[in-house]
N, C-alpha and C positions, 0 to 999 in steps of 0.2 A: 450635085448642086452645092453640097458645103463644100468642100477642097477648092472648088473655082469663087466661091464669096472669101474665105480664108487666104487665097490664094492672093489677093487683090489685095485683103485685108493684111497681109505679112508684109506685102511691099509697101504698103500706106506707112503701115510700123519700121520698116529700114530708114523710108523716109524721115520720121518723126524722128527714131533714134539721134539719127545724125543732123540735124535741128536742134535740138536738145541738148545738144553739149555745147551748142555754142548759146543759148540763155542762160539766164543768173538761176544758178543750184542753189546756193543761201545767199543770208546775209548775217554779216557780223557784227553787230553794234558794240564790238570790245575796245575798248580803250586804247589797250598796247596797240590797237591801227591807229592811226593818225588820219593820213589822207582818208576820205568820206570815199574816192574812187575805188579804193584797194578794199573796201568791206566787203566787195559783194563780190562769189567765187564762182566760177563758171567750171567745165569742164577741162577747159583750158587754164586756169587763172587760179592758183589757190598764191595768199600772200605769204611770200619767202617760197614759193613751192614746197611749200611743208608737208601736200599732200599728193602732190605729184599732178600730172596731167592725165588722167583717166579717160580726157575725152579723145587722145589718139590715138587710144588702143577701143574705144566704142565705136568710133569713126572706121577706122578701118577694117572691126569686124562688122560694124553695118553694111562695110561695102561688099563684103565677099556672104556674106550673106542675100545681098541684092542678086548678086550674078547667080550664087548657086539655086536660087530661087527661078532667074529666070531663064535656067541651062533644064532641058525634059530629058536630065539624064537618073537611070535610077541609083546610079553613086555619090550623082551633087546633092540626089532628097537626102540619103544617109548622111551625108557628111556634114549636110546643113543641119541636121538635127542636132550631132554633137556640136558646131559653131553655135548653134542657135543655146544650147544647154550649158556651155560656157559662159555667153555674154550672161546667159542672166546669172553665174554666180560671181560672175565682176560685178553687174549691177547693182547686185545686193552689197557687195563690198564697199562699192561706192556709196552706196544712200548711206549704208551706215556709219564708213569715215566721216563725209561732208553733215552729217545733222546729231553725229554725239553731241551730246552737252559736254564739258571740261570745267573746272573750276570754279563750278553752279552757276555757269551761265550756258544755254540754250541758244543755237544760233537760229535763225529764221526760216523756214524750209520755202522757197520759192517753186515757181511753176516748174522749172527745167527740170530738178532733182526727181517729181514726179511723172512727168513724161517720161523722162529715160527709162526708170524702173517697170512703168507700163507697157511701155515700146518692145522695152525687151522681152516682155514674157508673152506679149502678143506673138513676137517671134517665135517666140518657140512655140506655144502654141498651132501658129502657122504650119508651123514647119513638122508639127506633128501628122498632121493630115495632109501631105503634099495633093496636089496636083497632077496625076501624074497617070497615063492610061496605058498598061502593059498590054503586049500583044501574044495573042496566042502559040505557044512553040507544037508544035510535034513530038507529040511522044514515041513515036512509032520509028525507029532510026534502027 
């Protein structure tokens, strides 16, 4: 009964992950921005790319996570597990570039920065307890 609620619940979280990078991760009320558009950084979107785009590399392992999730093979559960133990240690690398403070000033932690980080350990999570019903072999050969 848990692996099949989890199961549901892992995809909910591929989902969300990849949502999540395209909302606002902070915002930056610093000065050196000018433009009011360019404060606020997304997954896509840090200003000058100073901190790269994290969300194509969340994006496309949300997606291969989606499939290996919904492949009932018992190499896509294994494999997902490490995909799934990966993103979360990008995640964490991300929340913590996107919301250091610099130069005593604190940027604004918005919704997106937190979802992603949640999403992704739902994943894994997920992906710890697959889904998945082996069938009995023969011992007797």
């Amino acid at each position: 009964m848990v692996p099949k609620i989890l199961y549901w619940v892992g995809l909910a979280a591929c989902i969300t992950l990849i949502v999540s990078c395209f909302m606002p991760w902070s915002y930056y009320a610093d000065a050196s921005i000018v433009n009011e558009a360019e404060r606020t950084f997304t997954g896509f979107y840090s200003f000058g790319n100073n901190y790269g785009k994290p969300g194509k590399f969340l994006v496309g392992i949300g997606v291969i996570v989606l499939v290996l999730m919904l492949l009932p093979k018992i190499w896509a559960k294994r494999s997902n597990l490490f995909v799934c133990a990966l993103c979360v240690g990008y995640a964490i690398k991300s929340y913590i570039l996107f919301t250091s403070c610099y130069n005593a000033y604190c940027p604004e932690k918005k919704l997106g920065i937190f979802l992603m980080l949640i999403a992704s350990i739902v994943m894994l999570v997920a992906s710890a307890f697959p889904n998945l019903s082996l069938k009995a072999t023969d011992s007797k050969k």
